[in-house]
N, C-alpha and C positions, 0 to 999 in steps of 0.2 A: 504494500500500500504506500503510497508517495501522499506526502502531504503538498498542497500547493498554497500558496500565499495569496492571500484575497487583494493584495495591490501588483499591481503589474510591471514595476518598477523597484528597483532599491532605494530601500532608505540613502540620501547622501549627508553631509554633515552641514554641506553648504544653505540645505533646507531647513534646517534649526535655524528657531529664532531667540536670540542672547536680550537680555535687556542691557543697554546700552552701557548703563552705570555699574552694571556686574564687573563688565568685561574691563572698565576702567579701573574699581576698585582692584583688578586681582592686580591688574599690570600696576601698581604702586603699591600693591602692597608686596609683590615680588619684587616689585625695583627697589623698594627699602630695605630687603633682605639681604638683596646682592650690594648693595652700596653699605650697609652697615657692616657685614663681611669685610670688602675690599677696605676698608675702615681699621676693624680689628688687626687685618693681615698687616697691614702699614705699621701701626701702634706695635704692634708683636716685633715688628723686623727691627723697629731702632731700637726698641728698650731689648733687642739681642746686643746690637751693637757698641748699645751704651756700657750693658754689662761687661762683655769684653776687652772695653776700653777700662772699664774701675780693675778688674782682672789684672790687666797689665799693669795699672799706675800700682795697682798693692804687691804685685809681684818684684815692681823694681823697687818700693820703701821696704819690703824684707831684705833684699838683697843688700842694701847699704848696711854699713858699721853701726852697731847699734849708738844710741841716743843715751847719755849720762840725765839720771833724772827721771820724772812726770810730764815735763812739760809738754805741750802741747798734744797733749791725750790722746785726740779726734784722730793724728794717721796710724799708720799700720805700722810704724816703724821700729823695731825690734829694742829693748829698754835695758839701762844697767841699771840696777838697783841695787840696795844692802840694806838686811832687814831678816826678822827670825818672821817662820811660819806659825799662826796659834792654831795648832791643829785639835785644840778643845775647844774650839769655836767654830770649827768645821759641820757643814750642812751637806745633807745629800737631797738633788733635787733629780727627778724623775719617776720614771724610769725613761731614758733616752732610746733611741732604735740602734740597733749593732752599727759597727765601725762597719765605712764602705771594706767590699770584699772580704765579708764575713760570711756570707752567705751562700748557699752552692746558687748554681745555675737552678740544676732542676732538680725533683725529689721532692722528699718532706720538707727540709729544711731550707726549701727554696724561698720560704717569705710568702708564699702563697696560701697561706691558710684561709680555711672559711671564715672564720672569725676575727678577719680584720687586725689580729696582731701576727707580727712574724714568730713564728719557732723558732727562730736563733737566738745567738746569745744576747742579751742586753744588758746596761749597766745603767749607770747614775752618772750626774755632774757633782762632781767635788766642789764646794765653795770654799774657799780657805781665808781666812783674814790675813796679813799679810804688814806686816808694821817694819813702816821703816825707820829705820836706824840716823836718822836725822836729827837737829834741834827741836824740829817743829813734833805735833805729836798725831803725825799720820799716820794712816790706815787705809790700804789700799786693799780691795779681795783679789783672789785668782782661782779661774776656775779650769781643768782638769779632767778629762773624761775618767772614770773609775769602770773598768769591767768585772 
């Protein structure tokens, strides 16, 4: 048995009729999709850049001779100091996630657990008080990864 279709023609697409403001809304509300994308992509790509750039500025303040003193706090550049540890004043804050490449690839122990925390090993941050050996009666902390 063959069924036959009561119009003698095919449906075309060009025969639908849109209302007019549909067709307008979809195209702006897809053009703001694609424009606020191309937006995000932009904003992504120099805050890479920028990163890269602080990357390098911190990598050449380690590299210099360290700095005698506190002064000027804010760079990255590696400090002399002199001064005893009060480690009865010592805090552990955490628990932190493992040190990069602690972890296998794949397996259990890959980080990948259902519950959101890793199986590997994890530690604490050390706070240490840290008094320097100066006139004045400072106190500076340092902190420490603890495994």
């Amino acid at each position: 048995m063959v069924m036959k279709s009561q119009q003698n023609h095919p449906m075309r697409l060009s025969n639908l009729k849109h209302p007019k403001g549909l067709n307008t809304a979809g195209k702006l509300f897809f053009g703001g999709l694609t424009l606020g994308t191309f937006g995000l992509g932009c904003w992504q790509s120099q805050r890479y850049f920028d990163k890269i750039e602080k990357m390098e500025e911190r990598q050449l303040q380690l590299s210099d001779p360290p700095i005698k003193g506190l002064s000027d706090v804010q760079s990255f550049h590696k400090r002399l100091i002199k001064g005893k540890f009060r480690h009865q004043q010592e805090i552990l804050m955490g628990p932190r996630g493992p040190p990069p490449g602690a972890l296998a690839v794949s397996g259990p122990s890959s980080g990948r657990s259902e519950g959101g925390m890793s199986s590997g090993p994890q530690g604490y941050y050390v706070i240490t008080p840290f008094e320097l050996c100066d006139d004045s009666d400072n106190t500076t902390t340092l902190t420490k990864p603890k495994t």
